[in-house]
C-alpha positions as CSV (number, residue, x, y, z in Angstrom):
1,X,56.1,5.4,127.8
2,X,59.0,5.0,130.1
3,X,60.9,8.6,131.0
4,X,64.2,8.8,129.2
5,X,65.1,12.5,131.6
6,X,64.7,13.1,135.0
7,X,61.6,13.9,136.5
8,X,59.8,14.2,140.0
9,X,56.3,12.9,140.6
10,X,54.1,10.3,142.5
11,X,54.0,8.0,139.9
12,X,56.3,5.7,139.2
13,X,57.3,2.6,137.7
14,X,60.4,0.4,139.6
15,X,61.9,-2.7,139.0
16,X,58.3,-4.6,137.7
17,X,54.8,-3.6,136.0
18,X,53.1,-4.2,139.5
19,X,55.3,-2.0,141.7
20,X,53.4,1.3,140.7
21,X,52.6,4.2,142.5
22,X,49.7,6.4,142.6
23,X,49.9,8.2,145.6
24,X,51.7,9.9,147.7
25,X,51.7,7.5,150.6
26,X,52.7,4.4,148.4
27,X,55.2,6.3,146.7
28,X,56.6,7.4,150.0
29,X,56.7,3.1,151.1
30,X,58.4,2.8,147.7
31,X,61.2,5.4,149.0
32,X,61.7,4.1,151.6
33,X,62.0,0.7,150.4
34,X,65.2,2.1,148.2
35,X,66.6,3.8,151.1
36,X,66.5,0.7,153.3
37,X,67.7,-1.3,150.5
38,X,70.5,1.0,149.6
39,X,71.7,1.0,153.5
40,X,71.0,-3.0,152.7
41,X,73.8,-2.9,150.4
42,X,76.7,-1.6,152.7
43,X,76.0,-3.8,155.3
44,X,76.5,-7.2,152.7
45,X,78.9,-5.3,151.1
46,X,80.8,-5.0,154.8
47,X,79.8,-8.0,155.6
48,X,81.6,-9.9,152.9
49,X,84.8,-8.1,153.1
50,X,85.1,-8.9,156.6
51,X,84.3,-12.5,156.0
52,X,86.9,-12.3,153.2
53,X,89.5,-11.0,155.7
54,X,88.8,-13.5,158.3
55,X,88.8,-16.5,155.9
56,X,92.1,-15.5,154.0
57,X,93.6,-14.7,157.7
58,X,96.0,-12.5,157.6
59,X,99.7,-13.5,156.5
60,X,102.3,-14.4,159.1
61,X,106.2,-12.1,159.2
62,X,107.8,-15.8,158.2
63,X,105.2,-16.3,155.1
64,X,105.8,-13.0,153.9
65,X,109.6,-12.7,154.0
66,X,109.2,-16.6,152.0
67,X,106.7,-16.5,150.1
68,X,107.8,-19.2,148.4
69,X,107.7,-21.4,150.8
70,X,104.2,-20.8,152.4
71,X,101.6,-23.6,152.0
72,X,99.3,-22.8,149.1
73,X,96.6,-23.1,151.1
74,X,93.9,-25.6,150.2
75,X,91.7,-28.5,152.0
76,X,87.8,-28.0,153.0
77,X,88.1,-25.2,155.1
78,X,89.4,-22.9,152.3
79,X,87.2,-24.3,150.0
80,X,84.3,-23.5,151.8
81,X,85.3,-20.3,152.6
82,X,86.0,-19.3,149.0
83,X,82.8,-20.3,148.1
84,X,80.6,-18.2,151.1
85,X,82.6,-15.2,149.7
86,X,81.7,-15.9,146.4
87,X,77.9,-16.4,147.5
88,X,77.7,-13.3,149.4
89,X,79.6,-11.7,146.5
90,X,76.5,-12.7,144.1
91,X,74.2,-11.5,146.4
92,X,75.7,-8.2,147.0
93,X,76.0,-8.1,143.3
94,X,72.6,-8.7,142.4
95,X,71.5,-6.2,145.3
96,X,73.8,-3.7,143.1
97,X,72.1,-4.2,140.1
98,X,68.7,-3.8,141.6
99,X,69.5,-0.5,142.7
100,X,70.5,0.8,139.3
101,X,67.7,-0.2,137.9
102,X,65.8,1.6,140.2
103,X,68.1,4.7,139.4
104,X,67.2,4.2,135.6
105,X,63.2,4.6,136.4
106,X,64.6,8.2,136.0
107,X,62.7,9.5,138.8
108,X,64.6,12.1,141.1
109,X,63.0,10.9,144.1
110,X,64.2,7.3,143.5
111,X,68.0,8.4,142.9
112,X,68.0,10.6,145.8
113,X,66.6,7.8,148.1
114,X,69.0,5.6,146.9
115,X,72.2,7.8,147.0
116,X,71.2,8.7,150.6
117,X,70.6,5.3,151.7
118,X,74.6,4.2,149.9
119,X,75.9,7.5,152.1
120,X,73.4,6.4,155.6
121,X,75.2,2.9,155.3
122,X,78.6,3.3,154.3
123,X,78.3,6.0,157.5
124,X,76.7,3.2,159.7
125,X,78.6,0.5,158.6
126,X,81.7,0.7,156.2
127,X,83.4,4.3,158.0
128,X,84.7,2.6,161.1
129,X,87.8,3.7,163.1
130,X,90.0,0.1,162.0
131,X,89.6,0.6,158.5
132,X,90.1,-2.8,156.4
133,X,92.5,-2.3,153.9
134,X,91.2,-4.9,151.0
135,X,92.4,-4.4,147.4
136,X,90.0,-5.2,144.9
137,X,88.0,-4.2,142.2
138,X,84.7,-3.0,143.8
139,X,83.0,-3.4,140.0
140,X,80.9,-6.5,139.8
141,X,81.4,-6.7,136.0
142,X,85.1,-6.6,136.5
């Protein structure tokens, strides 16, 4: 019966029927595995906004007092660069979703590992001096 409240204990269920936990040591791998994934998570998700920022370059004074007479960008370059952000946004994604569903196992270990590891990485990785300012929709399912 899977726990619809929180709850603390070894055991736990996450992500498949064969990653169980029985003790304290495997539970404590398991842990750890969220928090690594977790910091896992910023790093892509810094990753790919750099990359989006170096790909899209950023807009020259002439382009931006014309706007509508700027190239509308195109050929392989761009192409390929659209589609390496849209890769490493599908991987980021699916890293998300993974951690959710280790959040929904319900068990307060899991959440804390995983919140800790999204604070440890942002910290590490996404809370730099130059801040990039990129303005989008962080939601995958938006």
């Amino acid at each position: 019966m899977m726990h619809m409240t929180f709850y603390w204990g070894k055991q736990v269920t996450l992500l498949f029927d064969s990653w169980k936990t029985d003790s304290w040591t495997s539970y404590g791998l398991t842990l750890l595995a969220c928090f690594i994934f977790s910091v896992f998570y910023q790093y892509m998700e810094d990753r790919r906004i750099r990359f989006k920022v170096v790909a899209t370059g950023k807009p020259s004074q002439s382009s931006i007092d014309t706007p509508l007479l700027q190239r509308l960008g195109g050929g392989r370059l761009s192409c390929l660069a659209k589609f390496s952000t849209a890769v490493l946004f599908g991987i980021n994604s699916a890293i998300g979703y993974l951690l959710m569903l280790a959040v929904m196992s319900f068990n307060g270990g899991v959440f804390v590992a995983v919140i800790l590891g999204l604070a440890f990485g942002y910290l590490v990785f996404r809370s730099g001096a130059e801040e990039l300012v990129v303005v989008e929709n962080p939601c995958a399912c938006a």
